[in-house]
C-alpha positions as CSV (number, residue, x, y, z in Angstrom):
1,X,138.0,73.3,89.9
2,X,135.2,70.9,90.2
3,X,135.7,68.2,87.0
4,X,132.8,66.5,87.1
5,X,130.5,68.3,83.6
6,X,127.1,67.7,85.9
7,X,128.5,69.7,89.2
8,X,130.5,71.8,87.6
9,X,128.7,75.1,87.0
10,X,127.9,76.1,83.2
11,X,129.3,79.6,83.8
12,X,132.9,77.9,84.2
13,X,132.2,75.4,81.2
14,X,129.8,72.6,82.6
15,X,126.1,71.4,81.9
16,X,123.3,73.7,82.5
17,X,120.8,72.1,84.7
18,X,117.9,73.6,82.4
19,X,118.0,73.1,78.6
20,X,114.1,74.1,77.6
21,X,111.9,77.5,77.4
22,X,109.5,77.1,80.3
23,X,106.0,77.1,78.5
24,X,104.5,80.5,78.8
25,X,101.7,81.3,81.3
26,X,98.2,81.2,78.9
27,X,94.9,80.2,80.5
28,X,92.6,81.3,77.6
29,X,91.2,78.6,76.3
30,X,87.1,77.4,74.5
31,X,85.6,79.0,76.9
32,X,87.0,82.1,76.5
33,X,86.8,81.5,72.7
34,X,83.1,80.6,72.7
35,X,82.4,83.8,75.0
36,X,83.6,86.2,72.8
37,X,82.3,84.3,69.7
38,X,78.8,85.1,71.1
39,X,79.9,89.0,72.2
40,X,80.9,89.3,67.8
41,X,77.4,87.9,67.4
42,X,75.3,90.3,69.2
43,X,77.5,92.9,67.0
44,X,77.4,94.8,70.2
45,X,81.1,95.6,71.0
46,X,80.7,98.2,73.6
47,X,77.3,99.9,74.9
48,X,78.6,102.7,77.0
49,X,77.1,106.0,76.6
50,X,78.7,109.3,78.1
51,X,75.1,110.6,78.3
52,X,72.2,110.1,81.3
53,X,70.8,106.7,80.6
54,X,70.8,103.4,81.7
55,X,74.2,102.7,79.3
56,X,76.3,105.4,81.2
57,X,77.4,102.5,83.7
58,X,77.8,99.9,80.5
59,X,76.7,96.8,78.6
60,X,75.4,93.7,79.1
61,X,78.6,91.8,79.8
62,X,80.3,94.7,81.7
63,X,77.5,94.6,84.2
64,X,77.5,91.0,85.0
65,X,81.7,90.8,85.0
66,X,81.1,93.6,87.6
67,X,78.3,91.4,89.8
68,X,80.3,88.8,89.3
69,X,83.0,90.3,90.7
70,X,81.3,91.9,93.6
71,X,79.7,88.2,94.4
72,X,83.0,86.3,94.4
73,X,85.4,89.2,96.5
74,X,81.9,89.9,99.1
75,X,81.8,93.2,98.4
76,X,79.0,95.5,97.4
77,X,80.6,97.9,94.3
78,X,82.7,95.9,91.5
79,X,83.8,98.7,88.6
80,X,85.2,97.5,85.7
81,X,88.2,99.7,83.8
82,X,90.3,99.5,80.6
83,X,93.2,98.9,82.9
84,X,94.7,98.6,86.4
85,X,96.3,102.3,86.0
86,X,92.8,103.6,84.6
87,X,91.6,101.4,88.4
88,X,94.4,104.0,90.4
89,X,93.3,107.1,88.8
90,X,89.5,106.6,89.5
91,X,90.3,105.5,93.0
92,X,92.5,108.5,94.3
93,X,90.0,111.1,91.9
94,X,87.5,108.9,94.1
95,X,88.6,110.4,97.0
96,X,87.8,114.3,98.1
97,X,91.1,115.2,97.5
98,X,92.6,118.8,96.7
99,X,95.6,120.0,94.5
100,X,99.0,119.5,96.9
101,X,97.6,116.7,99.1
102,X,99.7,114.5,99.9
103,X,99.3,110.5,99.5
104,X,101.6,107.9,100.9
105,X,103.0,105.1,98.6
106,X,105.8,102.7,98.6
107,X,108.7,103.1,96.2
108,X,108.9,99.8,95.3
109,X,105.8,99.5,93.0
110,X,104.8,99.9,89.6
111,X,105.8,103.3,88.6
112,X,101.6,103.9,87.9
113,X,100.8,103.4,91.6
114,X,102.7,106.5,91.8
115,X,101.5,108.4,88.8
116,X,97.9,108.1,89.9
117,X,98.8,110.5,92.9
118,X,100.0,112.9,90.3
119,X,97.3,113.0,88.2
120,X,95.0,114.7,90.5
121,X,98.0,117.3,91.7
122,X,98.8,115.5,94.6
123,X,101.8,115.0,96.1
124,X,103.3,111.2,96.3
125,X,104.7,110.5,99.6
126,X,107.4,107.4,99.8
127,X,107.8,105.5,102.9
128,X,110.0,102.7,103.2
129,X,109.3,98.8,102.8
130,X,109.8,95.9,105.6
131,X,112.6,92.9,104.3
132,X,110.7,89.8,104.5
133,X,107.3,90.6,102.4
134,X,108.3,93.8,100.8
135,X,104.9,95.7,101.6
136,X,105.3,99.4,103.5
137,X,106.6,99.6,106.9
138,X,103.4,100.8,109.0
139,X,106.3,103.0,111.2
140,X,107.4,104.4,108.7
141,X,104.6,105.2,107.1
142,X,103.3,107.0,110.5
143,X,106.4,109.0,110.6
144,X,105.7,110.2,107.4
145,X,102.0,112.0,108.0
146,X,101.1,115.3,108.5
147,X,98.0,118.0,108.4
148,X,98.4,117.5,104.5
149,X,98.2,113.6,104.0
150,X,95.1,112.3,102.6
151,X,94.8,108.6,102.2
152,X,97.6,106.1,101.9
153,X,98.2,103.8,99.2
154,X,99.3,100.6,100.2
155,X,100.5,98.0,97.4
156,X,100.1,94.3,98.1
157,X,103.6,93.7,96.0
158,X,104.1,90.1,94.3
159,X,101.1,88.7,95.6
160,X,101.5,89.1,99.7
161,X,98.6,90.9,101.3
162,X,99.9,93.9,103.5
163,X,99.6,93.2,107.4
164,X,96.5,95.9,107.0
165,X,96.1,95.8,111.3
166,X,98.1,99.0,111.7
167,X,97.5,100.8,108.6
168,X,93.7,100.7,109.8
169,X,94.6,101.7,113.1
170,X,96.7,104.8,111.0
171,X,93.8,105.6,109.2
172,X,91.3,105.6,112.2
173,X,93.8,107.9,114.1
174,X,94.4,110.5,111.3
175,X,91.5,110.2,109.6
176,X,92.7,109.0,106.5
177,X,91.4,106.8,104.0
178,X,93.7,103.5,102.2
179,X,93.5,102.6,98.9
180,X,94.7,99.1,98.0
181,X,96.6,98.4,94.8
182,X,95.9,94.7,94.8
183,X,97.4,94.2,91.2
184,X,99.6,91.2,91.9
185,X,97.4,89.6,95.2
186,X,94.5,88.8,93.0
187,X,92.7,85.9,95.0
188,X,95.2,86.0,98.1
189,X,93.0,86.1,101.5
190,X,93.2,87.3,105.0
191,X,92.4,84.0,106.6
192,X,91.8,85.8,110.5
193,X,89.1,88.2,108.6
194,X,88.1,85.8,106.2
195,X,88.6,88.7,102.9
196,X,89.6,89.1,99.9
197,X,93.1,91.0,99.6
198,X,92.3,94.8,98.3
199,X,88.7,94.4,99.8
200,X,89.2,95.6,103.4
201,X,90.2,99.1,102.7
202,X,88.3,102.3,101.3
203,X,89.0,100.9,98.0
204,X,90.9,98.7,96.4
205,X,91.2,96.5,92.8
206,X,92.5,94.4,90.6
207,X,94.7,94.5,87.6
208,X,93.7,91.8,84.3
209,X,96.4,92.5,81.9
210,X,98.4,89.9,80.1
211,X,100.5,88.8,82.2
212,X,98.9,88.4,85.7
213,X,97.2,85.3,87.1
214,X,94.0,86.1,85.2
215,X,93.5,88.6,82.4
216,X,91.3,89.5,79.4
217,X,94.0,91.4,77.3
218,X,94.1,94.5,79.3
219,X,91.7,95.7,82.0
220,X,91.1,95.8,86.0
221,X,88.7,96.3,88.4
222,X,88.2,98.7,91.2
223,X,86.0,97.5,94.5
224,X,84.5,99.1,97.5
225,X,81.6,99.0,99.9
226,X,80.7,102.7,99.8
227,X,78.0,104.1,98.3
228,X,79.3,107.5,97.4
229,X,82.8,106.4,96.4
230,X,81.3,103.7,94.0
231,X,79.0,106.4,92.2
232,X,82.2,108.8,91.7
233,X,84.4,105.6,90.3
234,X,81.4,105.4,87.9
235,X,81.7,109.0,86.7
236,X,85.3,109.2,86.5
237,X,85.4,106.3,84.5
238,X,83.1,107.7,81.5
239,X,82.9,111.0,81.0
240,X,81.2,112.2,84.7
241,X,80.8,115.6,84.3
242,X,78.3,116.0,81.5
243,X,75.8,113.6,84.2
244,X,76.5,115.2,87.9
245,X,72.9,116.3,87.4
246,X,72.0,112.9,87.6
247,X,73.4,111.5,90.4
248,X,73.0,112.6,94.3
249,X,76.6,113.3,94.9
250,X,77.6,115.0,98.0
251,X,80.1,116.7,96.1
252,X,81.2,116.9,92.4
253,X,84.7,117.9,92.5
254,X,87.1,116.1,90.7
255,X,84.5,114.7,88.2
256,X,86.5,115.2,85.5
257,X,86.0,112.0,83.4
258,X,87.5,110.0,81.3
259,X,87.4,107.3,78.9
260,X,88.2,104.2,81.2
261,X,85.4,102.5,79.9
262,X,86.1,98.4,79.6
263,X,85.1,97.1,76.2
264,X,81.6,93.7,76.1
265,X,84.4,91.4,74.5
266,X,87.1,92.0,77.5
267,X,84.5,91.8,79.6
268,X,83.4,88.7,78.4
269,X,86.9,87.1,78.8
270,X,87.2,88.1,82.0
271,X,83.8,86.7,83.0
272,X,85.4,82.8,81.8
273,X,88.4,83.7,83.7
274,X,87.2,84.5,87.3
275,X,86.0,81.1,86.9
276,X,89.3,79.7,86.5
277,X,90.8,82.0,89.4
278,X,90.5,79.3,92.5
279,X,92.2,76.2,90.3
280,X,95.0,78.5,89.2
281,X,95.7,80.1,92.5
282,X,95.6,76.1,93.9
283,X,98.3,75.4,91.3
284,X,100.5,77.9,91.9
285,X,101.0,77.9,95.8
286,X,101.4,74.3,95.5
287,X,104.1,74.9,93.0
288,X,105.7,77.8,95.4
289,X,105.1,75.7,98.5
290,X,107.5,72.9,96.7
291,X,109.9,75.6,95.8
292,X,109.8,76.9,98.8
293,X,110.4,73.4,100.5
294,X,113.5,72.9,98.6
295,X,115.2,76.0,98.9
296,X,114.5,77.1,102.4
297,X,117.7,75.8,103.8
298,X,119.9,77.5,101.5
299,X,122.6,79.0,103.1
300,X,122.1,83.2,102.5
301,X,118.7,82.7,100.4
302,X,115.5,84.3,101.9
303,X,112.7,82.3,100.5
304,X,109.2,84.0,100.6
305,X,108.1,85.2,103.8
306,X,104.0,84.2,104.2
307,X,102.2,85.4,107.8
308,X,100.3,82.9,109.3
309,X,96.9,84.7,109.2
310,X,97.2,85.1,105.5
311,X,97.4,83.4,101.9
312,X,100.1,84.6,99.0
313,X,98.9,84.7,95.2
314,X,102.9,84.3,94.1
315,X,102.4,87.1,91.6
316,X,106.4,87.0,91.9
317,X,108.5,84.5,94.0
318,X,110.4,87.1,95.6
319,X,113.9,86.3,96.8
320,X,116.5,88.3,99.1
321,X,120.6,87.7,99.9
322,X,122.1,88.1,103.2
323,X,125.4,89.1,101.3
324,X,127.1,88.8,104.6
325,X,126.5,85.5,105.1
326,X,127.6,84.1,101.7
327,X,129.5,87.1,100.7
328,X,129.0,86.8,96.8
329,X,127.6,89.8,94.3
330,X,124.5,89.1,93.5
331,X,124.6,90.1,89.9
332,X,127.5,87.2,89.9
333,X,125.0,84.8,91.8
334,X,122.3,85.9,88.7
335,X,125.1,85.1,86.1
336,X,125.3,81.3,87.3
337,X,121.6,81.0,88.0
338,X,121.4,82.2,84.2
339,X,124.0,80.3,82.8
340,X,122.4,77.1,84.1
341,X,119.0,78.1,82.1
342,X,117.1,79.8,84.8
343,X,115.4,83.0,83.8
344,X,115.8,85.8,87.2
345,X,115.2,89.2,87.2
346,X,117.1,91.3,89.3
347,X,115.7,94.5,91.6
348,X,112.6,95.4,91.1
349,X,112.2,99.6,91.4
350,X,113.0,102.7,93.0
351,X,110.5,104.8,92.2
352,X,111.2,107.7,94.3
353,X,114.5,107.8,92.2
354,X,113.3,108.6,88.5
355,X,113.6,111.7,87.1
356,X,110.0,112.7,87.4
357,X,110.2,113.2,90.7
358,X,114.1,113.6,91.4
359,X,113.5,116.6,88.7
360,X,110.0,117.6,90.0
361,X,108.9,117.5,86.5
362,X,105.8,116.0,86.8
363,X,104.2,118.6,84.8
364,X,105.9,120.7,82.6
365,X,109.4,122.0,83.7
366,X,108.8,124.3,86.7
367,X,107.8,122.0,89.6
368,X,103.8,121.7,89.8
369,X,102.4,120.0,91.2
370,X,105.0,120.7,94.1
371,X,105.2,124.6,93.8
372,X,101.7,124.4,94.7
373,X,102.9,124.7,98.7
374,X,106.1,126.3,100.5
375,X,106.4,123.0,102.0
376,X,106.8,120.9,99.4
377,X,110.3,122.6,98.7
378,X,110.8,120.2,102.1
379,X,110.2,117.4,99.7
380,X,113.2,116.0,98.5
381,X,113.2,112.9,96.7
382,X,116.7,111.5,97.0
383,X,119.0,108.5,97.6
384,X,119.1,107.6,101.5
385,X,115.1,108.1,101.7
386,X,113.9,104.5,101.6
387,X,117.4,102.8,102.6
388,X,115.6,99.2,102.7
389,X,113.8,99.6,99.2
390,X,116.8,100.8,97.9
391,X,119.4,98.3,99.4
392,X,116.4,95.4,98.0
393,X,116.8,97.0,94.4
394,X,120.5,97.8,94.2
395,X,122.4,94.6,96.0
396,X,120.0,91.9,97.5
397,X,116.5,91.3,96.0
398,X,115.9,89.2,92.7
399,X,113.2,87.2,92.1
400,X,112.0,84.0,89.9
401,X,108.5,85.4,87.5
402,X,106.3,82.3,88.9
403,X,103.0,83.6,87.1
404,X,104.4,84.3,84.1
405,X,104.5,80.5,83.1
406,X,102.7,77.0,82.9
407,X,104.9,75.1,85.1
408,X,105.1,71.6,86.0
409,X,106.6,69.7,89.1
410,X,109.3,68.7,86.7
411,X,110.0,72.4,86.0
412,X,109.8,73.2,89.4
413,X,112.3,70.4,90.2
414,X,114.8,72.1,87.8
415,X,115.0,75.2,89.2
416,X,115.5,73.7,92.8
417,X,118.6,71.3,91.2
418,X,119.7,74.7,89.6
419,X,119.9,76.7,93.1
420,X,121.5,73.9,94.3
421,X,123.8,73.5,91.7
422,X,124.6,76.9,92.2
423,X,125.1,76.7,96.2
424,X,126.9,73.9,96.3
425,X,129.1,76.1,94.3
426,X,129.2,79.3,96.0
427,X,133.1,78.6,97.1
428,X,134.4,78.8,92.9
429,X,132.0,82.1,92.3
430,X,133.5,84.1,95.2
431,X,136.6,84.2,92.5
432,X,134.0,86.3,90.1
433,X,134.5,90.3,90.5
């Protein structure tokens, strides 16, 4: 056993390499402050109205958070929602879709990305995930479609922009549409196309709660460049049906509407944030980048995988074992990465795995929306149906929560020395069952 109480590894007794809580991520600051000072002011909270006038699409700060959001991402329609799952359900209701349609999703998501397929009776679809950025596997996604599917929902998961070449080319061939859950790649481009991740599909957005790279409390915001998609987000998100009259729709099915209305002092906040957006985004690849530089030539450790022809927002920095190669548990590597003082989580989800739809119990206890078609008996949602996703969850994938703190080149230096500490180790923790 190593003697020495700096290389020897906290778990078997020694000096944890970090002795300090990271500071928490928190970029509200005067401006924020003096923004929604002048929103209590105006005693003007929210101006929404579900009725015809010129409130039903909001108030004074909710319409320039939207142009400003539509200016900055270059795209024509900016809507602004109480929250990111609010942002899902307006954008597959958005879509002319029909109880039992089926949507295509990834499993390893959010488990709202999901439930916004469900919400409109449709029937969520899970292909399986490529190893390196985690995003949907465009072959197995086209293995996946028939005469039912509608759109697919692609999910640009911990901040890496989906390679979106063949899921165009998908959608061209089957005439399907793509929705873009952008939650975590706020700010992330496709350099090549010069856009904005979640802006070069149908429709895409942006989540703004607490814990992202810029938020307002709760809240996101759904984009697109069509007309007719924009002006059902609209009605969807306050109360639609009792306008239709209104508005020249080509159709007005699935207006059912909700409160998903986004409040002047959110708003507000947000407004002061997008202005923060490019310095934090500049901060936080440089941070990754240095991570990335000293752990890349870890023996077993797959460091982030970033194409050439695009940027990464480093919602998460995601990391996956090659168990073969160092031949270690990872839940044992997680204990000595904890023990030194290093905060991991471990897996992310399956969501094709809960009970909701391993039950079918979406919807009371009898199977709708399923039983709404013979062939979604065919559906089974099972273990063995997304074999990377689930391998990443179960044994390999973990991940360091890079957003979720204010970190400094010193903290960044720490958590290098601590997978180091721990590598250089590896040999003692192969004795941990």
């Amino acid at each position: 056993m190593i003697k020495d109480s700096f290389t020897k590894l906290a778990i078997f007794g020694g000096k944890k390499i970090i002795n300090y809580n990271f500071k928490t991520h928190n970029t509200i600051g005067r401006e924020e402050e003096k923004a929604v000072s002048r929103v209590m002011k105006s005693k003007i909270l929210s101006n929404f109205l579900a009725g015809w006038s010129k409130n039903f699409y909001g108030g004074k700060k909710v319409l320039e958070l939207e142009k400003k959001f539509a200016k900055f991402f270059k795209v024509k329609y900016a809507v602004a929602v109480n929250s990111w799952t609010s942002g899902l359900i307006i954008a597959v209701g958005s879509l002319d879709v029909e109880p039992g349609d089926e949507i295509i999703t990834t499993p390893f998501t959010m488990c709202a990305t999901a439930t916004a397929i469900l919400h409109w009776n449709c029937i969520p679809i899970f292909a399986d995930i490529d190893n390196k950025t985690f995003n949907l596997d465009p072959i197995s996604v086209e293995s996946k479609i028939n005469k039912r599917t509608k759109a697919i929902l692609l999910v640009d998961i911990f901040g890496h922009p989906i390679d979106i070449n063949p899921f165009k080319k998908i959608a061209r061939k089957y005439n399907i549409k793509l929705i873009i859950d952008a939650a975590q790649s706020i700010g992330a481009k496709y350099l090549d196309k010069n856009k904005f991740a979640g802006t070069v599909g149908d429709i895409g957005g942006f989540s703004l709660n607490y814990h992202k790279h810029i938020y307002c409390g709760e809240g996101g915001i759904t984009v697109t460049n069509n007309k007719q998609i924009a002006q059902r987000l609209y009605l969807i998100r306050n109360h639609g049906e009792g306008v239709t009259r209104e508005i020249n729709l080509k159709k007005i099915n699935n207006i059912v509407g909700y409160n998903f209305r986004m409040t002047e002092i959110e708003s507000a906040i947000a407004i002061e944030q997008l202005k923060k957006l490019p310095k934090i985004l500049k901060k936080i690849r440089f941070l990754a980048n240095r991570l990335t530089a000293g752990l890349k030539d870890l023996k077993g450790l797959q460091v982030p995988h970033v194409k050439n022809n695009c940027t990464h927002s480093y919602y998460n920095y995601g990391l996956n074992l090659d168990l073969k190669k160092i031949n270690i548990k990872r839940s044992v590597i997680l204990r000595a990465l904890r023990a030194e003082g290093l905060n991991c989580g471990e897996g992310y989800t399956n969501v094709h795995l809960l009970p909701i739809y391993k039950k079918k119990i979406a919807f009371g206890s009898k199977g709708y929306p399923w039983r709404l078609s013979k062939r979604n008996k065919k559906i089974i949602y099972k273990k063995g149906l997304c074999p990377n996703a689930e391998k990443l969850h179960e044994k390999t994938f973990f991940y360091f929560p890079i957003c979720n703190y204010q970190l400094t080149n010193k903290d960044i230096d720490l958590v290098i020395k601590t997978f180091k500490k721990v590598w250089l180790n590896l040999k003692f923790l192969k004795k941990i069952k």
